[in-house]
N, C-alpha and C positions, 0 to 999 in steps of 0.2 A: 713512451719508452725511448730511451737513447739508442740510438741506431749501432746495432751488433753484424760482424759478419753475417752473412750470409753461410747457413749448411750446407756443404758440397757435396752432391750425392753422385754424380755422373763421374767416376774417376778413370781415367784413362792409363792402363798400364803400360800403352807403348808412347810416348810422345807426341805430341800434334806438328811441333817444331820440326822433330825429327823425321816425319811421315809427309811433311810438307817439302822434303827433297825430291819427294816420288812427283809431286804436282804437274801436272800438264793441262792447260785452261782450268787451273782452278781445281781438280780432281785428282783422286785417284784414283788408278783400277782395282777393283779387289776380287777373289775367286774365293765366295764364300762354299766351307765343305766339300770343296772339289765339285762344285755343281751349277754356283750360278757367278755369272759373270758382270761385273756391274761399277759405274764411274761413283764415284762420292766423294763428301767431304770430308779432311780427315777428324772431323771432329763428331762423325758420324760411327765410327769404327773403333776397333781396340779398346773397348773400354767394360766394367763392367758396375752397375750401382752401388755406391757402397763397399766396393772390393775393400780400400784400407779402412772402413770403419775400425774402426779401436771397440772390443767386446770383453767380460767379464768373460774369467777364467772360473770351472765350477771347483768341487775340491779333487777329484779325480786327475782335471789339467794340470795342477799345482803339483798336485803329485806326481806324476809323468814328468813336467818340468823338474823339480827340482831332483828327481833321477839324473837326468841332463846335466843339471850343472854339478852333477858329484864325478863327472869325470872329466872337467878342467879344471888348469891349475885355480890356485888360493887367488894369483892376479887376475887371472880374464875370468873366474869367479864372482869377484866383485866388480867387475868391469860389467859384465851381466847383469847383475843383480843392481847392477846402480842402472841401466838403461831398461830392465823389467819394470820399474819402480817409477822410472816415468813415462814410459808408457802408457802403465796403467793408473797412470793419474787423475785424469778424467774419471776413471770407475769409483775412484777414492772418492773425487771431491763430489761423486753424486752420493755417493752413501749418507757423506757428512751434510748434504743439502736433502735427503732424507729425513735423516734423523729432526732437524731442525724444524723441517715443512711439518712434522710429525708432532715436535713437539709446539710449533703455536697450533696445530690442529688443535690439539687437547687443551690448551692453554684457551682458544675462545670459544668451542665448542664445532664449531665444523671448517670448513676449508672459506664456506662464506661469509662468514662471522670474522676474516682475519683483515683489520685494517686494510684498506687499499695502500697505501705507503710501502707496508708491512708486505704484502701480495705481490706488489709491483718487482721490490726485490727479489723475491723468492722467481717468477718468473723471467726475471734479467735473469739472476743464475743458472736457470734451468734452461734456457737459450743460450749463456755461452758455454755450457758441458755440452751442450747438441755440437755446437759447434767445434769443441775441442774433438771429441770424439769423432766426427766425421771427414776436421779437418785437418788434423796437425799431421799425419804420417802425408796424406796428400799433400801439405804445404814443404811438407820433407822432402817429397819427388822433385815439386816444381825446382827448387834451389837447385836439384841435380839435376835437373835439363838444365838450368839454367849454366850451369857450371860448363857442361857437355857443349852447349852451342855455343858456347867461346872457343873450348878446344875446337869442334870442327871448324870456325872460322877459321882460327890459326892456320888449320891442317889444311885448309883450302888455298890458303895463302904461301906456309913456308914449307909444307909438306911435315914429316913424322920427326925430322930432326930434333924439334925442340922438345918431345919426350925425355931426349939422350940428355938436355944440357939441364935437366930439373934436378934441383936438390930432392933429397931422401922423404921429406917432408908432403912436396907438392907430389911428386913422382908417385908416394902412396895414394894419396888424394884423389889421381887422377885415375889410377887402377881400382881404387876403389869405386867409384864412377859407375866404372866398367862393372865389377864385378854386382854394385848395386841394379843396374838394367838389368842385365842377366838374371837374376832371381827377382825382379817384381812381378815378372809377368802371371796373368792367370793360366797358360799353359805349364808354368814351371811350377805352379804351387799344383795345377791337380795332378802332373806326372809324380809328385815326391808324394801328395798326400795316398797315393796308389801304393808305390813304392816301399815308402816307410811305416804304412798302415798293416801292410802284408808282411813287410819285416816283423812288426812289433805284438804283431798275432802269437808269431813262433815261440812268443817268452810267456813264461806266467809269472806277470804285472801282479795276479792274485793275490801273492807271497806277500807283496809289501801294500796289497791293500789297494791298489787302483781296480777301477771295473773299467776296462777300455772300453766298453759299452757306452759308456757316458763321455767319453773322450770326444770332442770335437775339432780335428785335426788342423780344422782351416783358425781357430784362435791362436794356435800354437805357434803355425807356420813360422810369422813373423819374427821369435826367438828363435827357429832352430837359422832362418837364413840370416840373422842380423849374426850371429857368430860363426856362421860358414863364409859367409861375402868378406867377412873384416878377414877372416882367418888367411882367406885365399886372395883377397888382396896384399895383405903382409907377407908371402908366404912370394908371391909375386915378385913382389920390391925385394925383398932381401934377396932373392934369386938375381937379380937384375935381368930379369927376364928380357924377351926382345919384341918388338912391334913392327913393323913388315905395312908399308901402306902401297896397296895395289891400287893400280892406276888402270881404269878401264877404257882401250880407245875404240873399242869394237865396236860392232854394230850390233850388238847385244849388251843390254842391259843390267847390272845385277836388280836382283828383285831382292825384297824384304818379306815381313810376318809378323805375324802375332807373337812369335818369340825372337826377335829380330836379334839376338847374341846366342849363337851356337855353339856347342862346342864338339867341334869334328871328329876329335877321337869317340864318340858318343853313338851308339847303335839305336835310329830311331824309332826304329820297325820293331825293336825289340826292347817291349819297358822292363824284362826282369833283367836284362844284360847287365852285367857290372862294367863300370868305369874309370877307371883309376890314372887314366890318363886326360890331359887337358889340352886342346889348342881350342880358342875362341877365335870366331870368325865373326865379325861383325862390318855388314855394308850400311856405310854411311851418307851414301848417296848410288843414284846408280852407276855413279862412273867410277866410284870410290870404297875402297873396304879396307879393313882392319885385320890383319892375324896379328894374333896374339901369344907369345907362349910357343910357335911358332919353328920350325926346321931352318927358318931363312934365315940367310945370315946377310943378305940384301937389305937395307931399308927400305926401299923403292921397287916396284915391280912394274915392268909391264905386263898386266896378263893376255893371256892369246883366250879366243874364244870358246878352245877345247875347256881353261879352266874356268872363262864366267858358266860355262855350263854345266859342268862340275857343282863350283860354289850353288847356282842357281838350285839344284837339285835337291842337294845337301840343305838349303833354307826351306823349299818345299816340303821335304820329308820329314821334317823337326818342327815344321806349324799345327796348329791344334785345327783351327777354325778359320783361320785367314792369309791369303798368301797376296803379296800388294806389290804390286808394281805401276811404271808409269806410262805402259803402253799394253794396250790391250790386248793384244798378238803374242805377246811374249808369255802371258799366264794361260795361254788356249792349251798348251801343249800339257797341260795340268791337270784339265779337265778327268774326271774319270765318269 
């Protein structure tokens, strides 16, 4: 058989690229659960099997979904509806390698009776739907790290200025980026699948025939965030929003997480809290971070200690499972 990718089951919702800023001999510190304390590599962490597997929608989901898209417009309706559709592509092209497998089944009487020629194909295909399915929304992310560590180059280099001189086009692109990190993570899909599970309790779905019993929240995720990111990136750019690149010279380090894009107006002690305000804080290295959306009218900041400790805090209190830094002293104080 011709050599097919390889299935990618290990997917990493925070970056390895990115988590490799924290490095110190090779490691980093992690404080797993607030409990134990421990050096590794970052390709050891932040990840979980299968997380963007691509899965069949039942008819309950479908119907939840297309609730959803009855209240955008007729444009980002179809703009939806044309990125559901390949999506779930892969689900397609298994059905129709179904049908097919099914019908030489019957055609020579069992699955062993089917030419080996005939077999071989049917096997290629069924290897690369494995493959599509496990890996196209992962080969999605890598492109966006890949995008991301050009910009932190840059920003290492000229600092935040070249944000301001981007036409409309890239400027979305790049907030988009942004706004993509922030909702891949597996802390942000199980606060919303809590969140908006208990919301949608309170309606009777009955009426029009879904049984939210059979709703499985985690297939859906990926539509409600692929129209929230886009939304709130555009929503961004047209604002001409502002970016604020803090410059850390202290003797404290920012640390990072398992949700390493926050957003500070955000109560994280409190998951029924509403939110309806935004600043995203994102550290990009420990001497370097990101406001977003942001009060500053500064590009540049130097912060004093009092606010890496702040930020520092604020990253702690918003991580699910992991809080990463690149010195092991600075995550003690975390410990519970």
């Amino acid at each position: 058989m011709e050599r097919i990718e390889n299935v990618k089951k290990k997917h990493h919702f925070v970056f390895q690229a990115y988590l490799s800023k924290w490095k110190e001999n090779n490691a980093v510190w992690v404080l797993r659960d607030r409990k134990k304390l421990f050096p590794t590599g970052t390709e050891a962490i932040a990840f979980k099997n299968s997380f963007y597997t691509i899965n069949s929608l039942n008819l309950d989901e479908k119907k939840l979904l297309d609730c959803y898209l009855q209240t955008m417009s007729p444009v980002v309706r179809g703009q939806m509806e044309f990125f559901i559709e390949t999506y779930l592509l892969p689900i397609e092209n298994q059905k129709i390698l179904d049908v097919m497998k099914q019908a030489a089944i019957k055609r020579f009487g069992t699955e062993n009776n089917i030419p080996d020629d005939l077999h071989h194909e049917i096997s290629k295909c069924e290897q690369i739907i494995r493959v599509q399915k496990n890996n196209n929304m992962e080969d999605f992310y890598c492109d966006i790290e890949g995008e991301l560590v050009q910009y932190f180059r840059i920003i290492d280099e000229q600092g935040i200025g070249f944000y301001y001189n981007l036409d409309r086009n890239d400027r979305f692109n790049f907030l988009s980026d942004i706004c993509i990190q922030y909702f891949r993570t597996l802390p942000l899909k199980e606060r919303w699948m809590k969140q908006f599970g208990d919301s949608i309790k309170k309606l009777d779905f009955a009426k029009v025939g879904i049984d939210l019993s059979k709703v499985n929240l985690e297939n859906l995720s990926i539509f409600f965030f692929w129209h929230i990111q886009t939304s709130l990136a555009y929503s961004l750019m047209s604002k001409e929003t502002t970016i604020a690149l803090l410059n850390n010279n202290t003797a404290i380090p920012f640390i990072t997480s398992d949700q390493p894009i926050i957003n500070l107006k955000c109560d994280y002690d409190n998951d029924l809290a509403e939110t309806t305000e935004l600043t995203f804080f994102y550290p990009i290295s420990p001497t370097k971070a990101l406001v977003i959306n942001g009060d500053n009218t500064e590009r540049q900041i130097d912060v004093s200690e009092e606010a890496v400790r702040e930020y520092n805090s604020a990253i702690a209190r918003s991580s699910s499972h992991l809080i990463i830094g690149n010195e092991k002293e600075i995550l003690r104080q975390y410990i519970k």
